[in-house]
C-alpha positions in Angstrom: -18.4 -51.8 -46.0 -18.9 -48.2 -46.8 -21.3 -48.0 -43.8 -19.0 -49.2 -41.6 -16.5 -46.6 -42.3 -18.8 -43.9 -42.1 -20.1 -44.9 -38.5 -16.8 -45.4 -37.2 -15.6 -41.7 -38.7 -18.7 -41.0 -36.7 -18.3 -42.7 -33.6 -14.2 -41.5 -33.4 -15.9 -38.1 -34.3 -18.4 -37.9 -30.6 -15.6 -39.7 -29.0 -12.9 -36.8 -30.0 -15.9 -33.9 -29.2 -16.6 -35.9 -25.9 -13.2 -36.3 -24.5 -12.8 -32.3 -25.9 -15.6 -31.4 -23.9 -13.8 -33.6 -20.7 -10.8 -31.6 -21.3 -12.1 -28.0 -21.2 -14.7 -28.3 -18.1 -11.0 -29.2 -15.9 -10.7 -27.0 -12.9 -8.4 -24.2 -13.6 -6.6 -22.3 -11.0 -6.9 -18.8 -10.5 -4.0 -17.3 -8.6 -4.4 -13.8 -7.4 -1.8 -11.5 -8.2 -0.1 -9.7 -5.5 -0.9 -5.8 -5.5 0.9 -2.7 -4.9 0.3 -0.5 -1.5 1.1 2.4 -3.1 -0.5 4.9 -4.5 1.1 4.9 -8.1 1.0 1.2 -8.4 4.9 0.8 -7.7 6.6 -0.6 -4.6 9.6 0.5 -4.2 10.9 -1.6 -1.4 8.9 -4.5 -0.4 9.5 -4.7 3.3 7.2 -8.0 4.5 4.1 -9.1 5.4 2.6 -8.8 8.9 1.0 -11.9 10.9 -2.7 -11.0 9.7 -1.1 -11.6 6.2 -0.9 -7.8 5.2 1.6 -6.5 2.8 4.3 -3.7 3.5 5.7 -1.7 0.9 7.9 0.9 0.8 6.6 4.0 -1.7 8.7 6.5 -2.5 7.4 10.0 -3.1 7.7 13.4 -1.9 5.2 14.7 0.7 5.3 16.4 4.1 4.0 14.2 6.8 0.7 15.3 6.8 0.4 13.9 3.9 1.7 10.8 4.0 -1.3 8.8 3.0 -1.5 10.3 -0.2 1.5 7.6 -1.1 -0.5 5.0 0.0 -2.9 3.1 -2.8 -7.1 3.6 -1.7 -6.8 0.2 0.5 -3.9 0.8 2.1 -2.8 3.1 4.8 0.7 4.4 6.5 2.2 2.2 8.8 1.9 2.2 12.5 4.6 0.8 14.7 2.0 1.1 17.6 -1.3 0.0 16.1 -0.5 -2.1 13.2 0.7 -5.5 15.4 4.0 -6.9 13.7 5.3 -3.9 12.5 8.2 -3.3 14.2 9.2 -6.4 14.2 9.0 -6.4 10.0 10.7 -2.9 9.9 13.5 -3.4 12.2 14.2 -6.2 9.9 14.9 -4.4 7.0 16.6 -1.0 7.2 15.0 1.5 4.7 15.9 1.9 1.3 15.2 5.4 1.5 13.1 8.1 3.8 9.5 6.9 4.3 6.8 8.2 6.9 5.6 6.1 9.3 3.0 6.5 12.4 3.8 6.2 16.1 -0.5 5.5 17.4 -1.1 7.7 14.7 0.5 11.5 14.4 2.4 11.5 17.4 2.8 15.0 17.4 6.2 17.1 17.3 9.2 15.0 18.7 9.9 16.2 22.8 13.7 14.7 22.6 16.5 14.0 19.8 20.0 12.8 20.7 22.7 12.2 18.4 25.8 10.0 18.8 25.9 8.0 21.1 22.1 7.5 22.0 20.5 7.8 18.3 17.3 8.1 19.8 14.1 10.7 19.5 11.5 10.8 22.1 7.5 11.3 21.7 4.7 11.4 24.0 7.1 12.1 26.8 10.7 13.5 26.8 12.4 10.0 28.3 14.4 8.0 27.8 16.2 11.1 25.8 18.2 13.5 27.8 17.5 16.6 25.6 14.6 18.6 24.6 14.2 19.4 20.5 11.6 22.2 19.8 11.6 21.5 16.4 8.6 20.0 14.1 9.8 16.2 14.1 8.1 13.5 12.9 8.9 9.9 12.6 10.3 7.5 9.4 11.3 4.5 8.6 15.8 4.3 7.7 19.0 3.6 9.2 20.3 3.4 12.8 18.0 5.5 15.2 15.9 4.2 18.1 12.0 5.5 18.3 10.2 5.8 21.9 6.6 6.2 22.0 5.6 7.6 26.1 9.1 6.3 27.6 8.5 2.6 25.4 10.7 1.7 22.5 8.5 1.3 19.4 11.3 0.8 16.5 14.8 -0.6 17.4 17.8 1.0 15.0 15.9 1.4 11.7 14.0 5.2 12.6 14.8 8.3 12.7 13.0 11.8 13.1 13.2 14.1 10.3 11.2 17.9 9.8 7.5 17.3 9.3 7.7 19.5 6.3 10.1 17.4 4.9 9.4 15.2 1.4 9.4 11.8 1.6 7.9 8.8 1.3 5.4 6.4 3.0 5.5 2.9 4.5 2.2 1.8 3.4 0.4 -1.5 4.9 -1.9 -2.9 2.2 -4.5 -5.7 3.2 -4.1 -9.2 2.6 -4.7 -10.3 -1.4 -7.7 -12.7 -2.0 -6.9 -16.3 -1.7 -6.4 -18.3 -4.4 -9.8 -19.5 -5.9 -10.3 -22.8 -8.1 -12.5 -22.5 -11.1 -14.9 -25.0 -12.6 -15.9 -23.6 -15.9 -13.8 -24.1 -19.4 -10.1 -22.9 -18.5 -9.1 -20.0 -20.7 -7.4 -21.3 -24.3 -9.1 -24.5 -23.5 -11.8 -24.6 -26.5 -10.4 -25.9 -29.6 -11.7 -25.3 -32.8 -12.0 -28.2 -35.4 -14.2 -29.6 -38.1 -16.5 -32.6 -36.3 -18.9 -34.2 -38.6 
């Protein structure tokens, strides 16, 4: 009788090890965790994500234009409403939270036209569509309620404006897209158990 007991201790023993053994070798999802663009690892404003799946954050800061990519985290570089396809479209949906650098096909050099009220528009590349010339050192960001042109083409609708290239602001940065999610097939973390099998 006593044998009996001891080999079914035994066999409930392997059967508990086996079925922990079952239990810790389960597949265990491993989601990637979305990253700041900015430098400093905060996003201020999280603006959307472009069609190739990249991220756009708004990072505040404090530098002239020239160096606006020093807000932007070692993937991730300043936003181009010319070259980085979707952009527009992302910012013109979501007015800025605050002053932040963009690109127009990179620096577009100093701004050739501002107008106020009624037009809200500044000009680059080529004086038209504005009216007026501005000699000053003007460079483009993302805000509120003025209309960017690029060589006569509208590149951002309502949510630019052109501000002093010495200014200090911040950046629109465009961060790449995060790693997919991956499925693991080793023990899932916390899935060992400890216990006393005989």
């Amino acid at each position: 009788m006593f044998r009996f007991l001891v080999a079914g201790i035994v066999v409930c023993s392997v059967s508990l090890l086996a079925l922990q053994i079952f239990v810790s070798i389960q597949p265990a999802e491993v989601h990637a965790q979305p990253a700041s663009g900015c430098a400093d690892g905060t996003t201020e404003q999280f603006l959307g994500t472009l069609p190739n799946g990249a991220e756009v954050h708004g990072c505040n800061g404090a530098v002239p234009f020239v160096n606006a990519d020093a807000l932007c985290a070692a993937s991730a570089h300043v936003g181009d409403v010319v070259t980085d396809s979707g952009l527009k479209g992302v910012l013109e949906g979501t007015p800025g939270s605050a002053i932040r650098w963009i690109h127009i096909n990179g620096d577009p050099g100093s701004g050739l036209g501002l107008e106020a009220n009624p037009a809200n528009r500044a000009c680059w590349g080529t004086l038209s569509p504005c009216a007026s010339t501005n000699p000053s050192n003007i460079r483009p960001v993302h805000s509120i309620n003025y209309s960017l042109y690029y060589n006569g083409t509208e590149v951002l609708a309502g949510t630019g404006q052109a501000v002093d290239g010495v200014g200090n602001f911040g950046s629109v940065c465009i961060a790449p897209p995060p790693p997919p999610d991956v499925t693991i097939t080793g023990p899932a973390p916390g899935s060992w158990q400890t216990g006393n099998f005989q």
